[in-house]
C-alpha positions as CSV (number, residue, x, y, z in Angstrom):
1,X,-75.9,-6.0,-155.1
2,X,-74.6,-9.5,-154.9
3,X,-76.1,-12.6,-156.0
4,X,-77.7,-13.8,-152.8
5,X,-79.1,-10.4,-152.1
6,X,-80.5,-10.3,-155.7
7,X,-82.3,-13.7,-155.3
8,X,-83.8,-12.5,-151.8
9,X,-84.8,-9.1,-152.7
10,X,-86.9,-11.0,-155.8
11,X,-88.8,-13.0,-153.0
12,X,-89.5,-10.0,-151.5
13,X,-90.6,-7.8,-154.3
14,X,-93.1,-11.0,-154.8
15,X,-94.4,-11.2,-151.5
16,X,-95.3,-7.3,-151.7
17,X,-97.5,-7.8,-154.8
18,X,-98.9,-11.1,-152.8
19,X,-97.3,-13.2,-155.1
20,X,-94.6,-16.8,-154.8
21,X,-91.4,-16.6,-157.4
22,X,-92.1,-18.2,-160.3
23,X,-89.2,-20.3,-161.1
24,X,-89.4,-22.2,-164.4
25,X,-86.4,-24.6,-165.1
26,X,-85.6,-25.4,-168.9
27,X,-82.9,-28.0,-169.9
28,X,-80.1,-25.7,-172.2
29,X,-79.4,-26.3,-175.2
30,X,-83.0,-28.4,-175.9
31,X,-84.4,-28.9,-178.4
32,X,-81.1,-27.2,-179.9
33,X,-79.3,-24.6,-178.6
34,X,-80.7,-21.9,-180.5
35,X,-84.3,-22.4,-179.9
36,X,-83.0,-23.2,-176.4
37,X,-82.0,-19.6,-176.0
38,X,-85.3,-18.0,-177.5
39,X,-87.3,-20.1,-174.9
40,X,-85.4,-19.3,-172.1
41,X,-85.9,-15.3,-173.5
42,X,-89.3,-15.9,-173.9
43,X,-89.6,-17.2,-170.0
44,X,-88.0,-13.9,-168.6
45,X,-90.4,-11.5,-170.4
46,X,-93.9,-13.9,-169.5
47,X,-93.4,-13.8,-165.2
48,X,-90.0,-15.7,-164.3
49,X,-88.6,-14.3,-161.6
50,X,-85.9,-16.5,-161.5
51,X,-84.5,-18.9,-164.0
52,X,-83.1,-22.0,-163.5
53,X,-81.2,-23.6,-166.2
54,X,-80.2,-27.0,-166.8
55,X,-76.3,-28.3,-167.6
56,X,-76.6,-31.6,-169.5
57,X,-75.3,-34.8,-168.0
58,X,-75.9,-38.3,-169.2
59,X,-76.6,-39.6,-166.0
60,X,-79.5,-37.1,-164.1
61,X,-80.6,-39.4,-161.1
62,X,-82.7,-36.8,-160.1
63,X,-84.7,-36.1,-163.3
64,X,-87.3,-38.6,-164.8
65,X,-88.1,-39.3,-168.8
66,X,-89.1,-35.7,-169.4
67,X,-85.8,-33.8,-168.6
68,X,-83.7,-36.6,-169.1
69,X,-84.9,-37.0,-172.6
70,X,-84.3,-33.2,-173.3
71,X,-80.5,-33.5,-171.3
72,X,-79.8,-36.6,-173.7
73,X,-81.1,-33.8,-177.1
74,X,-79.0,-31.6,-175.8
75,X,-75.8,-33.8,-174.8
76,X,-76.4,-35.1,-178.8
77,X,-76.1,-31.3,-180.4
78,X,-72.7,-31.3,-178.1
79,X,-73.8,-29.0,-175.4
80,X,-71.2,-28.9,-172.4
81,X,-70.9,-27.0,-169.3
82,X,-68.7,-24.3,-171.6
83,X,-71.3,-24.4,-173.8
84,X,-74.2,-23.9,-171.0
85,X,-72.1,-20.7,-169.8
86,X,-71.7,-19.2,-173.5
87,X,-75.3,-19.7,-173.3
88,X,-75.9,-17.3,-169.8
89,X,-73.5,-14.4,-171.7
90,X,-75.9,-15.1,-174.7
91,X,-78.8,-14.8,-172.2
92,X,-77.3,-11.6,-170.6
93,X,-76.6,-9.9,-173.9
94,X,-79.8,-10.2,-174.8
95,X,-80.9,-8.2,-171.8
96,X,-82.1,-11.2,-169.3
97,X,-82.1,-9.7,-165.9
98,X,-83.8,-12.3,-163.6
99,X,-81.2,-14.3,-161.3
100,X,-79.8,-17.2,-163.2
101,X,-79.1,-21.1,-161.4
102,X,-77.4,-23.5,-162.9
103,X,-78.6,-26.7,-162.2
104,X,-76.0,-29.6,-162.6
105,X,-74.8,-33.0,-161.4
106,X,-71.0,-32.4,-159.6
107,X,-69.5,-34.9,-161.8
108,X,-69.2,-32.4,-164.9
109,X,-68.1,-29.7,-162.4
110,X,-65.0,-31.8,-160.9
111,X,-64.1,-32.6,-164.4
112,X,-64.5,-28.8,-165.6
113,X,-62.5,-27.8,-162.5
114,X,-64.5,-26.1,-159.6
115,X,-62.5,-23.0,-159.4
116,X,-62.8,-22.5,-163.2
117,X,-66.5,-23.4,-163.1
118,X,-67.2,-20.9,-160.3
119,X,-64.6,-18.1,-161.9
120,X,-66.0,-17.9,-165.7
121,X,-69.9,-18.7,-163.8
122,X,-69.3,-15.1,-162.5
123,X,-67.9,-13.5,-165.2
124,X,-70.8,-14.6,-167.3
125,X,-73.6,-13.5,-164.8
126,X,-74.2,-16.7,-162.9
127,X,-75.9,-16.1,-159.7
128,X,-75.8,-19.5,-158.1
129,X,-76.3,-22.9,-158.6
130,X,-78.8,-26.3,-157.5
131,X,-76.6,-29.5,-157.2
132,X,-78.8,-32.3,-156.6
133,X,-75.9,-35.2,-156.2
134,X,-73.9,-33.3,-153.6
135,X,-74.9,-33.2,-150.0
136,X,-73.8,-30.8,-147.8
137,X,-71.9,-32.9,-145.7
138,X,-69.5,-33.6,-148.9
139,X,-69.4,-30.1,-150.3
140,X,-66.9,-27.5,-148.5
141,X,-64.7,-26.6,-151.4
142,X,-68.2,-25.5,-153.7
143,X,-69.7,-24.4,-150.6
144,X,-67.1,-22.3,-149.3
145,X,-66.4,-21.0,-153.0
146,X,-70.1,-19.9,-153.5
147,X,-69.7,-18.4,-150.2
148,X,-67.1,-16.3,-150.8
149,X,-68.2,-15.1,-154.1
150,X,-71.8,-14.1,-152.4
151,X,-73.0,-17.0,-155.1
152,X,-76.5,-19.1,-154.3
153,X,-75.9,-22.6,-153.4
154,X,-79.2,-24.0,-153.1
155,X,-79.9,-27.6,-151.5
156,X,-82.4,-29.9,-151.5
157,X,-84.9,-31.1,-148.8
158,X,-87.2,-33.9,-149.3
159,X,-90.5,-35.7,-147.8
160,X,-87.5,-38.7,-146.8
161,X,-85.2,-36.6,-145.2
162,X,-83.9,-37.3,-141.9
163,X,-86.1,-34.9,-139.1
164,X,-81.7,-33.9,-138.0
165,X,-80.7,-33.1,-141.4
166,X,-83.1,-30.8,-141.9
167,X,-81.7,-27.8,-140.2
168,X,-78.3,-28.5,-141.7
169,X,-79.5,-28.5,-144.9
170,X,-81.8,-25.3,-144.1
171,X,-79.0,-23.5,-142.3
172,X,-76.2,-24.5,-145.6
173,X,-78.5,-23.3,-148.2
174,X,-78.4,-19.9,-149.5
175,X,-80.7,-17.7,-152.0
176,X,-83.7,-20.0,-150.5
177,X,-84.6,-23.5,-149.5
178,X,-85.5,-26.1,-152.3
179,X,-88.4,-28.7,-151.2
180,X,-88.9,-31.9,-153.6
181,X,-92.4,-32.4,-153.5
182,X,-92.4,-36.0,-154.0
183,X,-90.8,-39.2,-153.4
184,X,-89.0,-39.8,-156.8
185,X,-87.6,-38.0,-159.6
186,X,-88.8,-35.1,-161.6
187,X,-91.5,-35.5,-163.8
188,X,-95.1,-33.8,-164.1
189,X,-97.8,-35.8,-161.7
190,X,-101.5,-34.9,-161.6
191,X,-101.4,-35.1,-157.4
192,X,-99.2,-33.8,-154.6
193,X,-98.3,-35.5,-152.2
194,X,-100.5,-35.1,-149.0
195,X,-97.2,-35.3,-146.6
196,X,-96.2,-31.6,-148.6
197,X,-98.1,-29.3,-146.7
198,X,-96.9,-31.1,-143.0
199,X,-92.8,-30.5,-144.8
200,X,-93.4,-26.9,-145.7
201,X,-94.8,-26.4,-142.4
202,X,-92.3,-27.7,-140.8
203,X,-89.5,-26.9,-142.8
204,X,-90.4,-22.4,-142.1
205,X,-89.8,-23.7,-138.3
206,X,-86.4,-24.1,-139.0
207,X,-85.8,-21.4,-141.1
208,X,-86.3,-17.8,-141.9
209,X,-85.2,-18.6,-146.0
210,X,-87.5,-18.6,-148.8
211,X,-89.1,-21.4,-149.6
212,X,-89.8,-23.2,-153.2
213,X,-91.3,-25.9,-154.1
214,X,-90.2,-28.0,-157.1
215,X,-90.5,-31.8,-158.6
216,X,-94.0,-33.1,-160.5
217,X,-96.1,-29.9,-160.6
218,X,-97.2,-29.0,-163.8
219,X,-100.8,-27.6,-163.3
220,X,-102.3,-24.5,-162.3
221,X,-104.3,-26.0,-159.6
222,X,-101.0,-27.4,-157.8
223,X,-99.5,-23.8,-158.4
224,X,-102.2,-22.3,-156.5
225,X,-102.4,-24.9,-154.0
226,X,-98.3,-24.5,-153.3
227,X,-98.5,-20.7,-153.4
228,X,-100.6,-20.3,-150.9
229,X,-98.2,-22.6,-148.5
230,X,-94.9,-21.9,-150.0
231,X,-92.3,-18.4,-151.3
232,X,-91.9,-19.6,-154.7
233,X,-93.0,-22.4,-157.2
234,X,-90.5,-24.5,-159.6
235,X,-91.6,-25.6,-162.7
236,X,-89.6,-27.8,-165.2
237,X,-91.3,-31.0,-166.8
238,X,-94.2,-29.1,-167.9
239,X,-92.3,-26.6,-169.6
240,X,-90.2,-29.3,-171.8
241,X,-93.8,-31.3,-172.4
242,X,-94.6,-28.0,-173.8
243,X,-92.3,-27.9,-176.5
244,X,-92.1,-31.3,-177.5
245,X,-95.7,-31.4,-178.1
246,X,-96.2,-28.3,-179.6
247,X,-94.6,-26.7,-183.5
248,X,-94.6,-22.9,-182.0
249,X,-92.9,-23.6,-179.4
250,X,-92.5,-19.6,-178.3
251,X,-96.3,-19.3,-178.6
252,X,-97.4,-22.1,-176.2
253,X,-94.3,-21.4,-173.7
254,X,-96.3,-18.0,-173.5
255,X,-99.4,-19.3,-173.3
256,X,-98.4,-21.9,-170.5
257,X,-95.9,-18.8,-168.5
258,X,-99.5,-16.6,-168.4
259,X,-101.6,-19.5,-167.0
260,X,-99.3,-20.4,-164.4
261,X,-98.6,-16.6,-163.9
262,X,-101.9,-16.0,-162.7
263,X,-102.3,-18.9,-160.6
264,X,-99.4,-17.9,-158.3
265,X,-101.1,-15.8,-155.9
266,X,-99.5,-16.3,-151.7
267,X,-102.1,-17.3,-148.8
């Protein structure tokens, strides 16, 4: 089974037990890269479906303080996209099943080399990858790699994109369609925004993909809410809050995981 087909059949195994994907993202390599590891463990075996981990750059224009402070930990204990993909063999060793993003900024990947990127991704057990500083309009040689190599490449819709992008961006992204729930960066937020439920709705017009929704939620109220509109929820900011305000940081990343694994419940 290839990695497009693994991400999809995960949707659909979750919509059978009337449940969206949860997908949490965790910056690797925060607070250190050995803790980083156990968390990430601890996420599969507490109701990820899907994991989606976070390459370090020192300039995240998408991310507010929360992952940006963990990326900056993480940069200072020398983690680096070679590092990040040690990490996924590390993850896979340990027996870590779930479908594995990357999520990175293209600058590091140009630099890394995108063929090499996309060549030791696979052999590592990559199954795709969320690029939030490359539109699709600038991004055939990735696109056409990931396409070749039956690899995710998941874009990016927003409340501010243009109503004729839309489609292109629906019909370029593969493994499912990634909706920012607000106008900003990432970052926990007590509300949603009340255009959300008018994007998802429009946004399963124009395509048959899955659906997750990511950016500012960090409650089980907003997980329920989004469940019953959307395929799967993203969850990011919360998670890193998590362990830099707790000491055990297993035993509330388990705590948090079973809250918002019973909230998830689809419509």
């Amino acid at each position: 089974m290839n990695s497009i087909d693994k991400i999809s059949q995960v949707f659909t195994e979750c919509k059978k037990r009337n449940k969206a994907v949860l997908m949490p993202y965790f910056s690797l390599g925060f607070p250190d890269p050995k803790t980083s590891l156990n968390i990430i463990e601890c996420l599969s075996k507490t109701g990820a479906d899907v994991l989606e981990l976070g390459i370090p750059f020192s300039d995240p224009i998408a991310d507010g303080p929360t992952i940006q402070f963990s990326t900056q930990v993480a940069l200072s204990h020398g983690v680096n996209i070679q590092t990040c993909l040690e990490m996924v063999h590390e993850l896979r060793v340990r027996k870590v099943e779930q479908p594995i993003l990357l999520m990175g900024y293209y600058n590091p990947i140009l630099n890394f080399g995108i063929e090499r990127f996309i060549e030791e991704a696979i052999a590592v057990g990559v199954d795709g990858f969320i690029v939030p500083d490359l539109p699709p309009e600038e991004s055939d040689k990735l696109y056409n790699l990931c396409r070749i190599n039956n690899l995710a490449l998941v874009y990016m819709l927003s409340l501010t994109t243009a109503i004729d992008r839309r489609k292109l961006i629906a019909e370029k992204t593969s493994g499912f369609l990634y909706l920012v729930s607000l106008k900003g960066v990432t970052g926990a937020r007590n509300e949603l925004s009340d255009e959300l439920e008018s994007l998802i709705i429009n946004s399963k017009q124009i395509t048959n993909k899955p659906i997750a929704v990511g950016f500012g939620i960090s409650n089980v109220s907003q997980i329920k809410k989004i469940s019953k509109l959307a395929d799967g929820v993203i969850i990011g900011s919360a998670l890193i809050n998590q362990v830099i305000e707790s000491s055990n940081h297993i035993d509330s990343i388990e705590k948090l995981m079973v809250e918002f694994d019973n909230a998830r419940n689809l419509g």
